[in-house]
N, C-alpha and C positions, 0 to 999 in steps of 0.2 A: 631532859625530855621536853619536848616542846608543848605546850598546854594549848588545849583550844580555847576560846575567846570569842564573845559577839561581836566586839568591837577592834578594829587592828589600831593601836596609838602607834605612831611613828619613834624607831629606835635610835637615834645617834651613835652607833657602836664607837665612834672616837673619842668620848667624852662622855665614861660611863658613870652615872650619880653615884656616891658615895652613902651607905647605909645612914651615917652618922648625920650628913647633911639632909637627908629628906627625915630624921627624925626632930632635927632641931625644928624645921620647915613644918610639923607636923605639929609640933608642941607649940608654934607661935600664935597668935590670934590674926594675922593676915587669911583672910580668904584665896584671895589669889596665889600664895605663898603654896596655902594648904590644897588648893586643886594640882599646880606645877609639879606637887613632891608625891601625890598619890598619882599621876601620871609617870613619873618615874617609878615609883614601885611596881606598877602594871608593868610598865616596858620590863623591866628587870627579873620582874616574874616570869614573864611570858618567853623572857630570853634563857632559864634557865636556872638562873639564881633564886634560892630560898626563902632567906630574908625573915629567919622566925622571930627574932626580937622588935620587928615591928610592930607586931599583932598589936599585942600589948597596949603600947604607943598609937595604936589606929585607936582600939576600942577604947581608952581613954580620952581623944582629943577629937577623933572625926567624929563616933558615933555621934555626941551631941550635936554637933552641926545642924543648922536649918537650911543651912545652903541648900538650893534644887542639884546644882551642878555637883558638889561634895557629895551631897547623899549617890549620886549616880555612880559615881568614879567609887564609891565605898562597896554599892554592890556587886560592880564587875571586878574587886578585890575582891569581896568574897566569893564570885564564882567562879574564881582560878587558882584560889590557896591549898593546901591541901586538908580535907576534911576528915581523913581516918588515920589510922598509927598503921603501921608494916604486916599487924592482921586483919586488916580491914574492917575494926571497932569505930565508932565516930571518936575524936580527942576532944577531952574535955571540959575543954575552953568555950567548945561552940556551943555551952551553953548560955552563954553569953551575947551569940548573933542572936537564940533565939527569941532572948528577949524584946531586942532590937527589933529585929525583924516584925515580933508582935502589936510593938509599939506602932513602927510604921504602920502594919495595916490596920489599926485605929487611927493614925493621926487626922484631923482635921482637912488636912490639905487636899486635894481630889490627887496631884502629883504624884506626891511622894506615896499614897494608896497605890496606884498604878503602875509603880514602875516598879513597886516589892511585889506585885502580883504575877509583874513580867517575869521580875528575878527567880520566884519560887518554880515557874514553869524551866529553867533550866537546872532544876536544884534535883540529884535525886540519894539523898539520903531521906531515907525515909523518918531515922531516928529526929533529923531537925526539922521535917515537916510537921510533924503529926502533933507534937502542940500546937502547932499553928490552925491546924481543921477548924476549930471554932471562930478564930478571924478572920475565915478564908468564905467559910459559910453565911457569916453576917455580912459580908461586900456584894453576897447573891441580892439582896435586897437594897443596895444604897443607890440613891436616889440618882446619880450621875449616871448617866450611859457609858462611859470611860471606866470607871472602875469596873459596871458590872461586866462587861462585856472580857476584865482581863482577868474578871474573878471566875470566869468559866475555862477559858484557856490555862488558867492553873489547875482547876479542878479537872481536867481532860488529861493533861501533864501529870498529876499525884496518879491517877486512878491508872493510868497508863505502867505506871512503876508496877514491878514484881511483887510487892505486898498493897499495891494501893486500892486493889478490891478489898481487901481488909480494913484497910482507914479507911475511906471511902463506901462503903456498905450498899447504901441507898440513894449514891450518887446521879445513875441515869433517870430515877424515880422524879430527884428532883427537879434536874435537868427538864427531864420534860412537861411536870408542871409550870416553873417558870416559862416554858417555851409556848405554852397556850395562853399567856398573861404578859410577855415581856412585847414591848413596842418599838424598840430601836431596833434598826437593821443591821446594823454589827455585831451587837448580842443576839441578838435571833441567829443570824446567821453560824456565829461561834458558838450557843445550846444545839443546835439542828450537825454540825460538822460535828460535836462531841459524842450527837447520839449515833449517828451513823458511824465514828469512829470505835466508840466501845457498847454500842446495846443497838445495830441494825437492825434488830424487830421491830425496837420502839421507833427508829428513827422512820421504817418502812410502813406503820403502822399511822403514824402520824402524817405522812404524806397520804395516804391514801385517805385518811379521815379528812383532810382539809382538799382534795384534791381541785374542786371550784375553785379556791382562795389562791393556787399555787401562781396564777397568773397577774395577782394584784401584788404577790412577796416583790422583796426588794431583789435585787439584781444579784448582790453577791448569795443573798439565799436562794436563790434562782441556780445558780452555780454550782451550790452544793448540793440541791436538786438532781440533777441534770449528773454527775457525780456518784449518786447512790445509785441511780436508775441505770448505769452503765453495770456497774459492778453488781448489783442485785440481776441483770438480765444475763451476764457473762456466767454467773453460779448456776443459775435458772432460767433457759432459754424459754422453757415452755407458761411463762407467767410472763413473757414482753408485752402481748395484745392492750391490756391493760396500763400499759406505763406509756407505749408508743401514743395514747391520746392527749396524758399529760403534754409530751413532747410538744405536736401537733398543737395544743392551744398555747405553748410557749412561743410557738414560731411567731406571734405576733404582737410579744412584746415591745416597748422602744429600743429597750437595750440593745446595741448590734453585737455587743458581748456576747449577749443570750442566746441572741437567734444565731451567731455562727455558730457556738458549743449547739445549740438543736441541733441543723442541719447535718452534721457528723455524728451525731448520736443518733440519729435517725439512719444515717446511711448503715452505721453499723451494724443497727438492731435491724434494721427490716428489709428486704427485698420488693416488696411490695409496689409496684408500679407508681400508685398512689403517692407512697410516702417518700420513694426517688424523684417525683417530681415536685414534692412540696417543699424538699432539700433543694434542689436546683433550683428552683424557681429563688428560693432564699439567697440561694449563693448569687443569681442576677442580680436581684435589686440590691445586695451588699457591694457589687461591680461598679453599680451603678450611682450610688448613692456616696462610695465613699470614697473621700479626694486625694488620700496618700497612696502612693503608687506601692508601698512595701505589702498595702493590705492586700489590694488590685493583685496581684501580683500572688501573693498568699491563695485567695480565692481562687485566680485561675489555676493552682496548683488543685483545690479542691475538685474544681470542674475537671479537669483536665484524669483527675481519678475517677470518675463515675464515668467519664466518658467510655474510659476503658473495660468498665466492668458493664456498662447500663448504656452501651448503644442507642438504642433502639428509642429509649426515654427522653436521651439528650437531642435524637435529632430533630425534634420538634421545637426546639429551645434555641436552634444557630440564631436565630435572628436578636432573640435579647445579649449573646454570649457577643451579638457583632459590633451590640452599641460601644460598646468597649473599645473600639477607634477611636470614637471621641476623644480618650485619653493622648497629650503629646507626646505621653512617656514611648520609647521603639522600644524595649524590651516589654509593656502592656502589649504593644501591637500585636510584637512577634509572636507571642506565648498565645495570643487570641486568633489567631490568623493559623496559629498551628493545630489548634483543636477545631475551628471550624471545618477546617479543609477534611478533616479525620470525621467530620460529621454529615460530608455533600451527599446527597443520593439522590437518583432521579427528580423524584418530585422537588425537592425545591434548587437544583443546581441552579437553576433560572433567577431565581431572588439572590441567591450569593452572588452570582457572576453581576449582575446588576447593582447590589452595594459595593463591589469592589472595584466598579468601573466609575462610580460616583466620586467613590472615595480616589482614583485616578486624577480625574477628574479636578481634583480639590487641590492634588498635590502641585497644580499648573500658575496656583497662587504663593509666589514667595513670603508670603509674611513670615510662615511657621519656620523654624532652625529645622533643618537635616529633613525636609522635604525630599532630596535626592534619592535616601535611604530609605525612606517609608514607599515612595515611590517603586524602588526596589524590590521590596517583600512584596510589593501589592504585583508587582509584574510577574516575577514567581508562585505566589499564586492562583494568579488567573491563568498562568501556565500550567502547574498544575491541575487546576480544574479541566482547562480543555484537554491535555491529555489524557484523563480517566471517562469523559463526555465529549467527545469530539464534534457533536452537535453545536455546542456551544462556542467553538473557536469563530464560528463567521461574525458573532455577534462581537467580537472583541479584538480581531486579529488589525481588523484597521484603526482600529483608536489606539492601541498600542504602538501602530506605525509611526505616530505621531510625536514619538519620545526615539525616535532612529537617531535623532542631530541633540539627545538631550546632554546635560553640562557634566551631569553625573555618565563619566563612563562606565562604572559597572552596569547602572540601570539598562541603558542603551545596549551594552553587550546582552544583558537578558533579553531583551526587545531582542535583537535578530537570532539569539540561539532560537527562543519561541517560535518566531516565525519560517526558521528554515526547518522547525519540524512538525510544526502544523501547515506548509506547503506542503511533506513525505504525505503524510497518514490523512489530508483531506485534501484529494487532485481536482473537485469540485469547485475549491478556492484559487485554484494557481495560476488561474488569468488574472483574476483580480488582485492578487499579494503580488506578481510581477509587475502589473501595471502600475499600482500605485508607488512598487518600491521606486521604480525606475524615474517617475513623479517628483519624488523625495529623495532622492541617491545624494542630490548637493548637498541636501542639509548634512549628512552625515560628518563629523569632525571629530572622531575618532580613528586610529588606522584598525585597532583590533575589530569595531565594526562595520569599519569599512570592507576588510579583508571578507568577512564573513557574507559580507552583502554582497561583495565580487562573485562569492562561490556560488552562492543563491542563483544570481543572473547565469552565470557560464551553467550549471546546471540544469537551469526550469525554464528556461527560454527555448521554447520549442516551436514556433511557428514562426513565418518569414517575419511576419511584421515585428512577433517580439526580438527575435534577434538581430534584427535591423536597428529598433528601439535602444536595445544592449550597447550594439557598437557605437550608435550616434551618441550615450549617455556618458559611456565612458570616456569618447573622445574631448568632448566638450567637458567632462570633469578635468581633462588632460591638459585643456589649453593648448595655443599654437604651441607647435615646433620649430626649433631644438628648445630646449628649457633651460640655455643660456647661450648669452650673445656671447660674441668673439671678445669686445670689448671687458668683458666680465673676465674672460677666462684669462686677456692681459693682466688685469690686475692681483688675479690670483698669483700668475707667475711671479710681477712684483715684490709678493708678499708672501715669497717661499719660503721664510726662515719661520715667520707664526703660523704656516702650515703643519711646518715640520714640527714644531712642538706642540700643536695640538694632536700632531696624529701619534706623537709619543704620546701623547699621554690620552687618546684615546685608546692606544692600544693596550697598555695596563688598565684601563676600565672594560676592556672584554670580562664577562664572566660567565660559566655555565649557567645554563638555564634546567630548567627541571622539566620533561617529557611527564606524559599523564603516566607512562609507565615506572615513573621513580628515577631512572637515568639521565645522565646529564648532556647538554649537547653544547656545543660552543656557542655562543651569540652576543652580535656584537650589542652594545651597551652604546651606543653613540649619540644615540637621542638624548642619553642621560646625562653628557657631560657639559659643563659648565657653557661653555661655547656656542652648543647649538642649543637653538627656542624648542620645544617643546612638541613632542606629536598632538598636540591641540587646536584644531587650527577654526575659524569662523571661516564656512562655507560660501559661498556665494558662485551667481553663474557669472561674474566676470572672471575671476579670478579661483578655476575647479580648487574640491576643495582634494583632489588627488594628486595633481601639480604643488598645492602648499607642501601638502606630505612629504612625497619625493623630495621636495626642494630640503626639508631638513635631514634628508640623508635616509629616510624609512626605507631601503634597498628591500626588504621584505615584503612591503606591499606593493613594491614594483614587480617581484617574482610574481604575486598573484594576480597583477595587473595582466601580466603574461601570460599566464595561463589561461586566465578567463577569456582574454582575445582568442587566445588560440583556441577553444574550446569551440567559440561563439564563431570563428571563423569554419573551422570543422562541421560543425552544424547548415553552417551556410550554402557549405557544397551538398548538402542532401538537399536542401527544402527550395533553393534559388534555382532555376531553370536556366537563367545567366551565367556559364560563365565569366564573363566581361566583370558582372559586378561582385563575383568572388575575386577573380584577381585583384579586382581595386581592391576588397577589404583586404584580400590579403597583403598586398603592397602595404595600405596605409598603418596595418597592424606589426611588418615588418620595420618600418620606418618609426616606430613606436619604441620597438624593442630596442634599434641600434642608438635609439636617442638619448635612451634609458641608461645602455653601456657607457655610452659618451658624457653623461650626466656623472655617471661611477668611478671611471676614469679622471675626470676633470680636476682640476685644480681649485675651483669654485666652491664644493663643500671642502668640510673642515677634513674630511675622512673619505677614504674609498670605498668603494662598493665590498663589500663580503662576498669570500669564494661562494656558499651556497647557492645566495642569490645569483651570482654571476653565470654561475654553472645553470641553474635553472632557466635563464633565461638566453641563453645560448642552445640549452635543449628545445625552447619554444622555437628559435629562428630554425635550428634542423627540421624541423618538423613540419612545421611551412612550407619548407621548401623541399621535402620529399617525404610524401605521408604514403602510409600504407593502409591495407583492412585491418589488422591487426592492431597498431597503434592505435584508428580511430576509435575502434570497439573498447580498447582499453582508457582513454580519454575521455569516452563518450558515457560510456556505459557502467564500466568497472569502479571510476570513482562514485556513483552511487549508489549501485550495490554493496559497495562497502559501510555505505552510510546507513542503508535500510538494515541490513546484518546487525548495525551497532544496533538502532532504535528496536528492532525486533529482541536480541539478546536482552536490549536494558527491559522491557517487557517483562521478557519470561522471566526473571530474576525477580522482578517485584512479584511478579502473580506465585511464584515455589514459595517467597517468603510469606506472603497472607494466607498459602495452601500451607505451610508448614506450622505456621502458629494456631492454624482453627482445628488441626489435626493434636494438638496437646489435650490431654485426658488426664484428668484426675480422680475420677471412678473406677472401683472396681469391680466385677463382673458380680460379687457374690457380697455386696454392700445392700443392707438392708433397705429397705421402701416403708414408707408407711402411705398408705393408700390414703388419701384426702375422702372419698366417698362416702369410706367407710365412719368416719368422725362425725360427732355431734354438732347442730350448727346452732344450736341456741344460743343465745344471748351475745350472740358475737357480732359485732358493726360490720360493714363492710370490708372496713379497711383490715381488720383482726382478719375476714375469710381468705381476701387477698394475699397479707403476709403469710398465713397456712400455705393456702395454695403455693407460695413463692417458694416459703422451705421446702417443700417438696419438690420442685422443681429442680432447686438448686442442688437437694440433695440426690438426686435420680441423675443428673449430670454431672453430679462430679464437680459443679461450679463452688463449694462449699472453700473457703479457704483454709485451709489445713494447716498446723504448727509442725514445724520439723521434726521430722518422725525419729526414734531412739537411736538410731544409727547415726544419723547426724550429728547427735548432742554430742554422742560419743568421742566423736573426730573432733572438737571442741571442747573435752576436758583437756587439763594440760598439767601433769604434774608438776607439782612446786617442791615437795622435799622427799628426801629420801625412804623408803620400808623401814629402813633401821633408826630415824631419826626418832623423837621425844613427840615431837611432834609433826603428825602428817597432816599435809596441805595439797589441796588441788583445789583446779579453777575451772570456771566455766564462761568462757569470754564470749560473750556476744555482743557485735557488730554491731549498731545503729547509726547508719549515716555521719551521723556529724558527734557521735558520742559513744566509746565505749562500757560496756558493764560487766564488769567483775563479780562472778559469785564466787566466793571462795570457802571451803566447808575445810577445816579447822579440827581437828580429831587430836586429843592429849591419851598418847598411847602410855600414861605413865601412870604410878597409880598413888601419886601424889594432886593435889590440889595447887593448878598454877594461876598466878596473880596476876594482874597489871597483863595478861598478855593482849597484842598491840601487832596487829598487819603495817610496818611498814614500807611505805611504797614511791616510787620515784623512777620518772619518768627521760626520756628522751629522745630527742626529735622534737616534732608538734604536736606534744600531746602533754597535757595537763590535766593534775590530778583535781578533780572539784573537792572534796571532802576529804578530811582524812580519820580513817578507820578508828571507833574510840576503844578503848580499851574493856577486856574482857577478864572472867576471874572463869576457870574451864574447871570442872570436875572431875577427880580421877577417869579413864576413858570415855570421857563423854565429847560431844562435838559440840561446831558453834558453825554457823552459816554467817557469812560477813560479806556486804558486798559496797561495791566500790564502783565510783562513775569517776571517765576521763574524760575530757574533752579534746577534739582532733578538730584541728585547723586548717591542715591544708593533706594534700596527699602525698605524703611519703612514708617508707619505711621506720615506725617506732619501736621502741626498744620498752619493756617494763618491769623493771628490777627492784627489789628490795630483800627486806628479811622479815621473820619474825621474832617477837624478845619478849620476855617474860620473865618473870619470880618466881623462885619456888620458898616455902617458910623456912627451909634447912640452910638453902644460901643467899648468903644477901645479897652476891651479885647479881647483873643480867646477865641471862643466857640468850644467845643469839646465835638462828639460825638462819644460816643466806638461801635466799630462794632462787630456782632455776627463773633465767630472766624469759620474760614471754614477750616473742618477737610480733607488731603488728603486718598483719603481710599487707602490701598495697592492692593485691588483686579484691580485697574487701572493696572499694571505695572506684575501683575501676571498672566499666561496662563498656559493651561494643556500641560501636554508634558510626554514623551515615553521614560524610559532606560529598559537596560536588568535589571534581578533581580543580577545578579554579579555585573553589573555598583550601583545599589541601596544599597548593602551592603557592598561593597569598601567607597561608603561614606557618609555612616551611622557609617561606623566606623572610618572616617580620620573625620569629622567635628565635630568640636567641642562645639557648641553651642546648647545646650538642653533645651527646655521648654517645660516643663512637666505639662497636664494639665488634672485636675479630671474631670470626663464624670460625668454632673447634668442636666436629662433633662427630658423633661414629657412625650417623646415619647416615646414606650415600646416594638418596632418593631426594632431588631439589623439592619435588610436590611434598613431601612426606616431611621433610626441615621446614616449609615454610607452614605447613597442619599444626606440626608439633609447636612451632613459636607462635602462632594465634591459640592454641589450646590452654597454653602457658601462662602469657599474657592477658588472656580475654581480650582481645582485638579482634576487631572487624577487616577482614580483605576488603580495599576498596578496588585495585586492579580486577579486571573482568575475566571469568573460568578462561574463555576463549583465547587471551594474549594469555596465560597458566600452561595451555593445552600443547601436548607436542614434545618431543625430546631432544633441546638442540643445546644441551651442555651448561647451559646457564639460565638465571629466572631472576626477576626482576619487580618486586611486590611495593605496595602500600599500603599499611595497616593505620588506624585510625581508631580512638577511644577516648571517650569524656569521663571523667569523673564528678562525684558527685558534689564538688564544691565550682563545678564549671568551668575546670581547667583540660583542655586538649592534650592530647596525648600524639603525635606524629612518629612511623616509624618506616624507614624503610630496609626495605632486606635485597639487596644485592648479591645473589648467591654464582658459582662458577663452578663447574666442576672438572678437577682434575686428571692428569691418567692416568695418575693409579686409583680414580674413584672416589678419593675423597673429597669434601666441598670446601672452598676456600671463599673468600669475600668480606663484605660487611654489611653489621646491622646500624644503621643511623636513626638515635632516638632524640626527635626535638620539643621542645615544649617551652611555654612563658617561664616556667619555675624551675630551679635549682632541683630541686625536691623530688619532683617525678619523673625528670630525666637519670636521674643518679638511680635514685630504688627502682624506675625499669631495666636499668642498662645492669645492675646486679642481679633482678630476678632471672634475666634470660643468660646472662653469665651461668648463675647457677643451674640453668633448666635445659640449654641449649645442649646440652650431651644426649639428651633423649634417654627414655626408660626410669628419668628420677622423679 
């Protein structure tokens, strides 16, 4: 059996000590000799081996020992040997530690006092204690702070034992005499934790007698403070008034220990406007004040909980919760920039949007690392804000334009997605966001925001001059034509053979690309291959920076180049009174496109043009050259009502979800009230009338948070052994984020007396056992409650199996019963959660880990498969109701889910339906880890039939 142990010594199992060698090593007068061999005894012990003719040989040759390090290593022998016979009487011999043990606690030394005072707090035979009580009682008085303080943590540890209110009589009596007379903060602290641990009147009795003085105690009595007032308000809600002022004068200690433990002990205890804001206000200056980012960090998780519960309180606080930029940390940022935003409302949108334009502003100075990124958030953001205040977009929409040409192309893409939908939703702006885009078009040096800025222009350019503006902007980003000379395209010829094996081996770097809808489409990859430079090009007006593009083969933003013309030349024939200077543009826009082809075709890039684009821009020369009403309308009109469709639908989706969560109730119709009016107001401060008034509030709404009602526990026991076994076991597991807890209730259905019985338990996957269950002696059918903490690492599916074993007096053996294994399900540890669809296919395509799983199920309703695998799962649909809607044989979804240790979860469902009705396809699960692609791609395995 494996023993427990304070201290783990390191085993060598290849080279295991010999009895006879560690007793010669025992018997010699070497020191060192004599540490080596009682370190091998320990191991040996602790490994399983017995080792009884030692004893002997210890208590002969160690006990006298004055060694510091000997006498140590002798006590953690004695606290792992065995101390009773097979009926659990103490053996005989250990009348002999007691000696020992006594002697220590008289010796001289302050040490060796102290560390048998440690030793007795793990000791719990009562029979070797209780001569001890008189040496244990004189160390309450010795002059060191060190002894006394470990002579109370023994006396807490005796008294704690099943007979140690019997040895111990008058133990909290003394306790807290000492406690009014004792000056060290460690003993103070260790008398005040004893009384609150066994005689909580006295310990409650005594705070409240000192309660002036609690603010000058030492920090860890401070803590234990803060500790009884929790559990004493949790028994007793209606006697908090009184403890919440201790609180409240604590918050102003130096300790930041102290004031964090207030500020959560206050948010817990009270409702009370007041006292929400003397926690927050706490939790700022703890933001602010303290320089490691794990606390930063910590804190905003604090805030970021009040925020949720206590609205209204926090939004007067964005400003302090902003200073928190200051920090370089981007994860302080993000986490601070996500609760503000959750904080804007009318009144102060104006001061946010203004420190976030500063802090823009700041990002223009290179010094700091990953400026791109913070730059980033800050542009999402302020996108953000103008979309829920549209007011506020003018103030910001042109400083943002300013980052069109920035180095970070994500930021930049943010920049123009902002802008093309703060031109929809404020048409008051759309001379001025055209006029300046068209200003700043060169700088642009991305093609994805260049692309975007095309659409812009061929869409919102609606007057003669702006679409005159349009074509001269683009042309001139174009550069003369053709966009390569004759002499170019000789050399190309020349140099057919390293054409030809670049276009091999462009052409095995074709790969699908990912549509927002989850499906794949072909595209070509030629930017990416070794050969050609980079879609990144420095802008300038000699050299457009749409001409650089094209020239590296971007045939994609040439199809947009196309369209926009065409767009911009459609327009022209409404607004231009000329025909003369329609036909020009339209000439110089056809001459554009065939240059384009000629460009595609050529032998000058390393690669040809791609059918898509070719075909698109072949449909622009048709059209040109024979347009109708219908196409115009559809060109002109139809691609932005498509757009206004999207931005309205994404609308109403936000506004059903904040209608859908303020609509949750937690009250019930026939829940009692206590009227505030009717209560007495005497002697109560203000802040006590507040938190009244509060509870009532919150209990009159339902806002009161509630423990999982019986029915739930229920679904959470989980049988461990059999009706017919000796012994019956059941569990009650509950979840905690990053740790599970085991209650396990232990019933001896026999009607014998079993020994030594012992929860063994063992784990697998990522999950580790903290403690391991000590052993029990059960009474004919009596119970035992045992509970057990795991720790969980990452998210996947754990497994928790063992048995239990015990003695009984008639056989010597062990009996051992295997217990049913209890499976961790992953949906604990998974939640639905929200990215853009650019965030969804950045890393769909960086993660590495795929499982891939065939759709086999009886259900024959695509909407109704893809319900049942997010209900499953708990995943969020990211694809929109509207691309859902409709029944044309096939569906095509993106599901999305974080867990709680900040790992993504990516899944898509490709479904297809057959003729004879049933659905065929696949679900693709992606993720960074091993772990939660496997245990999702198993649970929907198992779930995927519907009805289970």
């Amino acid at each position: 059996m494996e023993k427990s142990c304070s201290l783990l010594v390191h085993f060598d199992k290849g080279t295991p000590a010999i009895a006879n060698e560690i007793r010669e090593a025992l018997e010699g007068n070497d020191v060192e000799a004599k540490i080596d061999a009682m370190k091998k005894a320990i191991s040996l012990l602790l490994n399983g081996e017995t080792l009884p003719q030692l004893f002997i040989t210890i208590v002969r040759y160690v006990l006298p020992s004055e060694d510091h390090t000997v006498q140590k290593l002798l006590l953690l022998y004695l606290e792992i040997i065995e101390k009773t016979d097979a009926k659990g009487r103490v053996l005989p011999e250990m009348i002999l530690i007691c000696q020992n043990l006594r002697n220590n606690l008289q010796h001289p030394n302050e040490y060796i006092r102290g560390v048998t005072l440690r030793f007795l707090c793990r000791l719990n035979e009562a029979e070797i204690i209780e001569p001890l009580i008189p040496s244990v009682l004189q160390n309450l008085e010795h002059r060191h702070p060190y002894i006394r303080r470990n002579a109370i943590l023994a006396m807490m540890s005796i008294y704690k034992l099943p007979q140690g209110e019997q040895i111990l009589v008058d133990a909290p009596e003394m306790i807290e005499k000492l406690l009014s007379t004792e000056q060290d903060p460690s003993a103070k602290r260790n008398a005040f934790l004893m009384l609150f641990t066994c005689a909580q009147e006295r310990a409650v009795n005594y705070l409240l007698t000192n309660v002036d003085k609690v603010s000058e105690w030492g920090e860890l009595l401070q803590m234990i403070v803060l500790d009884l007032i929790r559990k004493v308000c949790r028994t007793n809600r209606g006697e908090k008034g009184r403890y919440i002022k201790i609180i409240i004068s604590l918050l102003n200690v130096p300790s930041t220990a102290v004031v964090y433990e207030c500020a959560g002990t206050l948010v817990s205890l009270s409702y009370a406007p007041t006292a929400i804001r003397a926690a927050a206000n706490t939790y700022c200056q703890l933001l602010l004040s303290q320089s490691d980012n794990n606390v930063k960090l910590i804190v905003l998780d604090r805030l970021n909980e009040l925020k949720s519960s206590h609205r209204e309180v926090m939004a007067d606080m964005f400003m302090d919760i902003l200073r928190a930029l200051s920090s370089p940390n981007l994860d302080v940022r993000r986490k601070t920039l996500d609760i503000v935003l959750e904080l804007v409302t009318n009144r102060n949108i104006n001061e946010v949007v203004l420190t976030l334009k500063k802090e823009v502003v700041k990002t223009q100075n290179g010094e700091l690392e990953k400026n791109g990124e913070y730059r980033q958030m800050l542009i999402q953001a302020i996108h953000s804000c103008a979309v829920k205040f549209p007011e506020v977009a003018s103030t910001v929409v042109h400083l943002l334009m300013d980052f069109l040409g920035d180095s970070n192309v994500a930021s930049a893409t943010d920049v123009i997605v902002f802008v093309r939908e703060i031109i929809e939703t404020n048409p008051k702006l759309r001379v001025s966001i055209i006029t300046r885009l068209l200003d700043t078009f060169y700088q642009i040096r991305a093609s994805r925001v260049c692309a975007c800025a095309l659409w812009i222009v061929g869409e919102y350019c609606l007057s003669l001059s702006e679409v005159e503006s349009g074509l001269a902007t683009i042309k001139q980003c174009l550069g003369e034509l053709p966009f390569y000379s004759r002499s170019e395209e000789d050399e190309g010829n020349d140099s057919s053979k390293k054409v030809q094996q670049v276009n091999s081996m462009t052409v095995s770097s074709k790969r699908p690309a990912i549509l927002s809808d989850g499906t794949y489409a072909t595209q070509s990859a030629a930017s990416e291959t070794a050969f050609s430079p980079p879609t990144f090009v420095q802008g300038s007006l000699a050299s457009g920076n749409l001409r650089s593009l094209l020239l590296t083969g971007d045939f994609f933003l040439g199809a947009v180049v196309a369209c926009t013309l065409t767009k911009l030349v459609l327009r022209l024939e409404e607004v231009q009174p000329s025909k003369v200077e329609v036909h020009k543009a339209s000439t110089q826009a056809l001459l554009i496109f065939v240059s384009m082809l000629q460009l595609g075709q050529s032998p000058v890039l390393p690669h040809p043009i791609d059918n898509d684009s070719y075909d698109r821009i072949v449909l622009c020369i048709r059209l040109l050259c024979n347009t109708s009403d219908e196409i115009r309308n559809i060109w002109l009109q139809s691609c932005r009502q498509s757009f206004v469709s999207m931005l309205t639908e994404q609308q109403l989706r936000e506004t059903e979800e904040i209608r859908a969560r303020a609509q949750i109730s937690h009250a019930q119709p026939d829940d009692l009230i206590d009227f505030y009016h009717l209560k007495s107001r005497k002697g109560m401060s203000q802040l006590e009338l507040e938190d009244e008034v509060q509870d009532d509030l919150k209990r009159a709404t339902g806002e009161f948070i509630k423990e999982g009602d019986a029915a739930n526990k229920l679904n959470r026991i989980l049988q461990l052994t059999g009706f017919s076994d000796p012994v019956y076991a059941e569990a009650y597991v509950t979840v905690h984020h990053y740790d599970i807890a085991l209650d396990v209730t232990v019933i001896n259905r026999t009607k014998e007396t079993l020994q030594n019985l012992c929860l063994e338990l063992a784990t697998m996957g990522d999950l580790k056992l903290v403690e391991r269950p000590q052993n029990y002696t059960l009474a004919p059918e009596s119970s035992k409650k045992i509970k057990a903490s795991i720790k969980v690492s990452s998210t996947e599916t754990g497994v928790i199996f063992g048995n239990i074993v015990y003695e009984t007096s008639n056989v010597h053996e062990r009996t051992v019963i295997v217990l049913n294994d209890i499976h961790i399900d992953i949906m604990d540890y998974i939640s639905p959660a929200v990215c853009s669809d650019g965030a969804f296919r950045t890393m769909w395509a960086e993660f590495e880990w795929e499982n891939k799983v065939a759709v086999n199920t009886v259900i024959q309703d695509e909407k109704e498969f893809l319900d049942h695998i997010m209900k499953s799962t708990n995943m969020k649909c990211l694809t929109a109701p509207s691309a859902l809607d409709g029944q044309c044989g096939f569906l095509a979804a993106n599901l999305y889910a974080k867990s709680v240790f900040g790992e993504d979860a990516l899944v898509n469902v490709s479904i297809e339906k057959q003729v004879d009705g049933k659905l065929s396809g696949y679900i693709r699960i992606r993720s960074k880890t091993q772990g939660i692609a496997l245990s999702l791609g198993d649970k929907i395995t198992l779930k995927q039939k519907g009805g289970i």
